[in-house]
C-alpha positions as CSV (number, residue, x, y, z in Angstrom):
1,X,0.0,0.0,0.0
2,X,2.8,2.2,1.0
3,X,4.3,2.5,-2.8
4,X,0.4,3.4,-4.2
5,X,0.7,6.2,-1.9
6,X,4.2,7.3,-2.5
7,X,4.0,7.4,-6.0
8,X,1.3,10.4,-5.9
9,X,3.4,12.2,-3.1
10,X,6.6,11.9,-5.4
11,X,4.9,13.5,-8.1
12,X,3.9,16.2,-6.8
13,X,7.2,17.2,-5.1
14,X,8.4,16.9,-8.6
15,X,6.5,19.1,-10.2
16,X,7.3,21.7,-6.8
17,X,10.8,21.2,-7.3
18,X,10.0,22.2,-11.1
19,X,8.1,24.8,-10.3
20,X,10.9,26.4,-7.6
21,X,13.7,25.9,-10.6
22,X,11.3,27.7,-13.0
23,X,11.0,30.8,-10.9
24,X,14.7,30.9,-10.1
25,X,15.8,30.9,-13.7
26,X,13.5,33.6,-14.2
27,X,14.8,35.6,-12.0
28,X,18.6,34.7,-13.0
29,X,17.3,36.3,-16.1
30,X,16.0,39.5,-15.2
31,X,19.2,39.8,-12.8
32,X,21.7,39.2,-15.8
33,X,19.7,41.8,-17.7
34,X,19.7,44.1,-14.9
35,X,15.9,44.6,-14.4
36,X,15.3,43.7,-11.0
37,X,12.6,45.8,-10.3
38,X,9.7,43.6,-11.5
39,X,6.6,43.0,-10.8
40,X,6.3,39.7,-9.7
41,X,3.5,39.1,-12.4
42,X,6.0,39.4,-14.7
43,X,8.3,37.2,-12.6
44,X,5.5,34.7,-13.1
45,X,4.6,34.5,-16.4
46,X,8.5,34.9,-17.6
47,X,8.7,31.6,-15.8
48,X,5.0,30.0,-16.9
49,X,3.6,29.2,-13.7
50,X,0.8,30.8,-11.8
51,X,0.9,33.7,-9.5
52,X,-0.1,31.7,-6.5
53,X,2.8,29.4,-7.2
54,X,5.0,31.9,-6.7
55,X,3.7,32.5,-3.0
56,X,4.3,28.7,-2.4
57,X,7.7,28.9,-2.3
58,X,8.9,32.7,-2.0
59,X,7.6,35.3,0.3
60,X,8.6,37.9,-1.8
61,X,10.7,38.2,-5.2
62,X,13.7,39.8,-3.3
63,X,13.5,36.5,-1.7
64,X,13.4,35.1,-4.8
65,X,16.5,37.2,-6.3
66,X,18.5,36.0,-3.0
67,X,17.7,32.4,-4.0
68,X,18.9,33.0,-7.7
69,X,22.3,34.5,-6.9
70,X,22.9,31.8,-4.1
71,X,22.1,29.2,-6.8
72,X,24.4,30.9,-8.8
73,X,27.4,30.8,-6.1
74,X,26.5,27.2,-5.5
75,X,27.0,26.2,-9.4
76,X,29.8,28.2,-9.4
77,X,31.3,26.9,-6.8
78,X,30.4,23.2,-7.5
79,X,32.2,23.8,-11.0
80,X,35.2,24.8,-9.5
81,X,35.8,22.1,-7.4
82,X,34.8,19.6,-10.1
83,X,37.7,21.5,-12.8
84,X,40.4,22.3,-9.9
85,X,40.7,19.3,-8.5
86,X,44.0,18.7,-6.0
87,X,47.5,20.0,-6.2
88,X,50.5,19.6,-4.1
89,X,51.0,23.3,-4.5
90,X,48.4,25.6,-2.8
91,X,49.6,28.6,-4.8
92,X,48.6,26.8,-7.7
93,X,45.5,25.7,-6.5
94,X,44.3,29.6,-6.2
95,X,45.9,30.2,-9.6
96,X,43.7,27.6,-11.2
97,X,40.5,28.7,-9.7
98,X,41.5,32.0,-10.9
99,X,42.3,31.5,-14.3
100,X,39.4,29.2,-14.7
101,X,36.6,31.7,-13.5
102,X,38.1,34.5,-16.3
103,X,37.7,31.9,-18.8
104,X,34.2,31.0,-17.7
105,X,33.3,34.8,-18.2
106,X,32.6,33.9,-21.7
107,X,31.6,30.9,-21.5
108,X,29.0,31.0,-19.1
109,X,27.2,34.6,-19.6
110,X,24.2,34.6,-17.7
111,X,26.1,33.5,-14.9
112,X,29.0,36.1,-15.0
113,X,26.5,38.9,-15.8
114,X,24.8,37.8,-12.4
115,X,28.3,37.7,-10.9
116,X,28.9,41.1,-12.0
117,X,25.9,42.6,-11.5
118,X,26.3,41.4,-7.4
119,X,29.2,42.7,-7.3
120,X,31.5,43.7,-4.3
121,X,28.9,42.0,-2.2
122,X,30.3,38.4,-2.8
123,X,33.2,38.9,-0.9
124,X,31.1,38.6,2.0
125,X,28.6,35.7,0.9
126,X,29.7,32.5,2.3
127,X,28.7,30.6,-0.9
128,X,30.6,30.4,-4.1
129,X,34.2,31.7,-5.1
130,X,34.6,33.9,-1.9
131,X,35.2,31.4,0.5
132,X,37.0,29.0,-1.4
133,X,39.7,31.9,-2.4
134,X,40.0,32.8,1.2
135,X,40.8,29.3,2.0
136,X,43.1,28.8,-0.6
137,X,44.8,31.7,-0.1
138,X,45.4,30.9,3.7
139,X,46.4,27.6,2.5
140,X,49.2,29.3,0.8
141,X,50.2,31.5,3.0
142,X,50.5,28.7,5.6
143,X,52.6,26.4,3.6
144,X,54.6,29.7,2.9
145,X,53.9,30.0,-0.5
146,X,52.2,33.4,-0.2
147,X,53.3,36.5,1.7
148,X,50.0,37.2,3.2
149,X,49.3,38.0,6.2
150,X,45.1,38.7,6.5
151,X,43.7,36.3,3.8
152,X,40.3,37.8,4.3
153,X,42.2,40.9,2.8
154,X,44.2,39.6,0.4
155,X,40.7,37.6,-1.2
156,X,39.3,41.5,-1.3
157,X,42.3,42.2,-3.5
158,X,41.5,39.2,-5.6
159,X,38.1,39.7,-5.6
160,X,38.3,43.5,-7.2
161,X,41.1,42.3,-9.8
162,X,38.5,39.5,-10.8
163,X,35.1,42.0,-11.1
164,X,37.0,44.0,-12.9
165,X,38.8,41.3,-15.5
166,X,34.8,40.2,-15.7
167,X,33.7,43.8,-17.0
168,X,37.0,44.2,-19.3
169,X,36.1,41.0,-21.2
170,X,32.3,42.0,-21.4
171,X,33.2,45.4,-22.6
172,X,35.8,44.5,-24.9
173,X,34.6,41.3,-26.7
174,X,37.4,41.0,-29.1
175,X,39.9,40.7,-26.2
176,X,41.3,37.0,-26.0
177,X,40.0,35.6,-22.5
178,X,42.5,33.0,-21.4
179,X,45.4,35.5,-21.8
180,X,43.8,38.1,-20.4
181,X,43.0,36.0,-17.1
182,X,46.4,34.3,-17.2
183,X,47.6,37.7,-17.3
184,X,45.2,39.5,-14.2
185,X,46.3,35.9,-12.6
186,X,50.1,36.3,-12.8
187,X,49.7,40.1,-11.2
188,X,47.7,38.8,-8.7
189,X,50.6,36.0,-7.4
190,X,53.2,38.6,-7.8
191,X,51.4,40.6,-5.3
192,X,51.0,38.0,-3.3
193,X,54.7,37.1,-3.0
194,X,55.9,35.2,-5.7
195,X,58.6,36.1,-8.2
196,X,57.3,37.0,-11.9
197,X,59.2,34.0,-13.1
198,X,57.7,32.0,-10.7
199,X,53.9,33.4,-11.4
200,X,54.4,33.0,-15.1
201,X,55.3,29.5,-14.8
202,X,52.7,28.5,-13.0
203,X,50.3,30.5,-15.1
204,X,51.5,28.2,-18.1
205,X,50.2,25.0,-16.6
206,X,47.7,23.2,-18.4
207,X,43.9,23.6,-17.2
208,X,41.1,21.0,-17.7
209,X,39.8,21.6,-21.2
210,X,36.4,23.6,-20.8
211,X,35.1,22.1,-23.9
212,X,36.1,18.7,-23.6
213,X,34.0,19.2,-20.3
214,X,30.9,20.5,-22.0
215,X,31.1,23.9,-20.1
216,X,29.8,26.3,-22.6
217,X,27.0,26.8,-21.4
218,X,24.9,29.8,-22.9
């Protein structure tokens, strides 16, 4: 009897889980675009369900827009530990999650315009690339690697270089991505402690291919 009625229950959180994702790539959308102040009517039918759907899982849609950018942080973050994997040198562990994120720029565009648009604010989330910088970047500094003494600072420092390599490339299309962030990447160690020799080399090490992985995502 128990399976009759779980098969009905299982459904319908389904279709709520469907429902939830709808909304939240909505609102990714009108955050990339930079129209956040929506009705949520609009919210709604962008996403094709009803408004008293909408009220079943969000409060409000700044609610809502919370939920897309942390679900933004999260994929973000997930893809980064899926591409950077392990190293046996932590200064080339921050290196890689720094030249992959100025490649993904491009490659995933609704997700870097939501990045951008955030802004400053994601140094303090505790979701995404924020924390894992901070921790590679103690890391570092621990095992000597980095001269850095207040990671949370030196993440700041990271953080502005990598906003603004994200609005370069958006403004300037034609610009070539991967030497651009090898580039930003390579200033960034310097500053951090290493010698330019030593930065460059390290910016020359191979990274997962992106397409090989199926990351080009629109």
């Amino acid at each position: 009897m128990s399976e009759v009625h779980d098969e009905p229950v299982n459904r319908l959180e389904r279709r709520k889980q469907r429902t939830r994702a709808a909304l939240v790539q909505a609102a990714r959308g009108f955050i990339a675009s930079g129209k956040t102040n929506v009705p949520v009517l609009e919210i709604t039918q962008a996403a094709d369900v009803g408004m008293g759907s909408f009220y079943n899982h969000f409060e409000s849609k700044e609610e809502l827009f919370e939920a897309a950018v942390a679900d933004v942080l999260d994929n973000h973050g997930a893809l980064l530990d899926q591409l950077t994997g392990t190293s046996d040198d932590p200064a080339e562990t921050f290196a890689r999650s720094f030249r992959l994120t100025g490649r993904l720029f491009r490659r995933r565009p609704q997700e870097s315009q939501i990045l951008l648009a955030s802004g400053l604010n994601l140094m303090s989330s505790d979701r995404g690339l924020g924390p894992r910088a901070q921790r590679d970047i103690a890391t570092a500094a621990a095992a000597g690697r980095f001269a850095v003494d207040d990671p949370r600072l030196a993440m700041a420092v990271a953080a502005g270089a990598l906003l603004g390599l994200g609005k370069l490339l958006q403004d300037e299309p034609e610009r070539d991505d991967a030497v651009a962030a090898d580039r930003v990447t390579e200033d960034v160690l310097r500053l951090f402690g290493l010698t330019a020799d030593e930065a460059h080399e390290i910016c020359t090490r191979p990274l997962p291919d992106l397409d090989d992985a199926g990351l080009t995502a629109p």
